[in-house]
N, C-alpha and C positions, 0 to 999 in steps of 0.2 A: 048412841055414840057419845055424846054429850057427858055421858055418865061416865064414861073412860077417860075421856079427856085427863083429868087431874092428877090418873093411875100414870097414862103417858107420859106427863111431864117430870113429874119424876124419876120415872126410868129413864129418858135423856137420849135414848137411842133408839133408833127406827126398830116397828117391830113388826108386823102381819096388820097392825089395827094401819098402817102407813099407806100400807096395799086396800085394805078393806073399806074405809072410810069413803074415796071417790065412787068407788063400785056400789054401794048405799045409799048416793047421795040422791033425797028425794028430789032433786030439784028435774023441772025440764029437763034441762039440758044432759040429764042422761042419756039424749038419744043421740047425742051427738058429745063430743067428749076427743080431748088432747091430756092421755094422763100418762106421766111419768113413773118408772117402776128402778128401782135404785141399783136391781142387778138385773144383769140380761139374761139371767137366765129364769126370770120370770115375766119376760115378754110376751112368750105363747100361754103361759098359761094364764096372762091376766086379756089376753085377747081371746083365749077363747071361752074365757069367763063371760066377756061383752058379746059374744057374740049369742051364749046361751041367753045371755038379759036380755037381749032383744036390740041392741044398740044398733041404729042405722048407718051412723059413719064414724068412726075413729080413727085415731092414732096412739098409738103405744110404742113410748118413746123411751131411750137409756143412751146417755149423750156420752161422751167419753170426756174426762177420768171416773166415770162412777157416777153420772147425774139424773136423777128422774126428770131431765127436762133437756127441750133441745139444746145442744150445745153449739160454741163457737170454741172449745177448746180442742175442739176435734171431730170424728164420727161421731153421727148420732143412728143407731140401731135404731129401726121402725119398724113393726106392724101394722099396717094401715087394712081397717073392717071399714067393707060395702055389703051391709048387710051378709049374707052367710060366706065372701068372699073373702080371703086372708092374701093378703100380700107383703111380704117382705122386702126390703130396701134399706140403702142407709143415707144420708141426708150430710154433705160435708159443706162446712162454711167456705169453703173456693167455690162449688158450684155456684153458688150466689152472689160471687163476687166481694165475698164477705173475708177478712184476714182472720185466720186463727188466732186467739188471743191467749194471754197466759194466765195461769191458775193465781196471779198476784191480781192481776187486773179485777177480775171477778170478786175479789175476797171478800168478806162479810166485814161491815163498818156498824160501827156504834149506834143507835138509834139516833141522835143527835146530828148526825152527818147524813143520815141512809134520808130523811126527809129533803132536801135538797138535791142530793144527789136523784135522789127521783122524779123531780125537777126537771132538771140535767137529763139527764137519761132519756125523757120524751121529747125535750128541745134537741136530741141529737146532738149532745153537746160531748159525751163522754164515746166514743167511737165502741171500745170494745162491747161495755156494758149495753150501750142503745143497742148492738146489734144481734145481744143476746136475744134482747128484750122486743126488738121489731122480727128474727128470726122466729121466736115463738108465740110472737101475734099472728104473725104468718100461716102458721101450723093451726092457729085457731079460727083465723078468717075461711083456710081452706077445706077443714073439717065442716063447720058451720055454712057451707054452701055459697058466700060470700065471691067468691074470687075461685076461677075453674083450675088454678097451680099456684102452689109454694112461693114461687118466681111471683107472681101476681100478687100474690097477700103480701109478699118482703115490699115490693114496689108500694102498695098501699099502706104496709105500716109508717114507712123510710117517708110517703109525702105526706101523712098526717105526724109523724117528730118533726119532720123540718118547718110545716106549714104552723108547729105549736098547738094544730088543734086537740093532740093526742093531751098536751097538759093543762088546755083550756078546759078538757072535759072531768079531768080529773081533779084540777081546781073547783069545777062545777058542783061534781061529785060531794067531794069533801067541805063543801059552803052549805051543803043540806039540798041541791037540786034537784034535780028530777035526771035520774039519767039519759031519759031523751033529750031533755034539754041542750 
């Protein structure tokens, strides 16, 4: 994939290598997995792609207007794999207590801003964007066997932005630490 890489960048728009690349990924954490797919109508077939690789628990998500990630701009369409099990659902930011936000709020900022702003965003300081950002840790805590509901991982992300420790670790991180640390 690495060898593609440079073909993708210049094409500039999502293409099958978008869909392929997670599905590939040696890493662990293939057996467990929160991956975004940019149209819904490739939900089942990349769930039941994980389900042929063997993937023990997932989610296969498409957020609304158009997101391979969970959203707070609206419905988020899910596939959720238990082993050979499929279930469908959709996952809405009121259920959680959470305001739907608008397509301005989210917008993509300059490199120069987006470092702070990321800051911001684990301190819980930016409302819409943190709750992107804590709704889809959520979906990672509960794939990864973390937290038994959604509702429980939101509560865990939402008290590690407010407690800081979310940007204490990511400061950690980016100092050269040890991610346990």
């Amino acid at each position: 994939m690495r060898h593609v890489a440079p073909i993708r960048k210049r094409i500039g728009k999502r293409t099958i290598f978008n869909i392929l690349g997670p599905l590939l990924n040696p890493v662990e954490a293939k057996k467990r997995q929160v991956i975004g797919v940019p149209d819904p109508r490739l939900l089942e077939l990349v769930a039941d792609t994980m389900v042929v690789l063997g993937v023990e628990r997932a989610l296969v998500v498409h957020g609304a207007p158009g997101m391979d990630e969970v959203s707070t701009l609206g419905r988020t369409q899910v596939v959720e794999i238990s082993g050979d099990h499929k279930e469908e659902y959709q996952i809405a930011p009121q259920d959680y207590g959470l305001e739907a936000v608008t397509k301005n709020e989210l917008s993509e900022l300059d490199p120069s801003h987006s470092a702070q702003l990321s800051r911001d965003i684990l301190d819980d300081l930016v409302p819409g964007r943190s709750d992107i950002v804590a709704l889809n840790a959520a979906c990672g805590l509960y794939v990864f066997g973390k937290v038994a509901t959604i509702e429980a991982g939101l509560d865990l992300a939402k008290k590690a932005m407010d407690s800081s420790r979310a940007r204490l670790h990511l400061e950690n991180i980016l100092s050269g630490g040890r991610e346990g640390e």
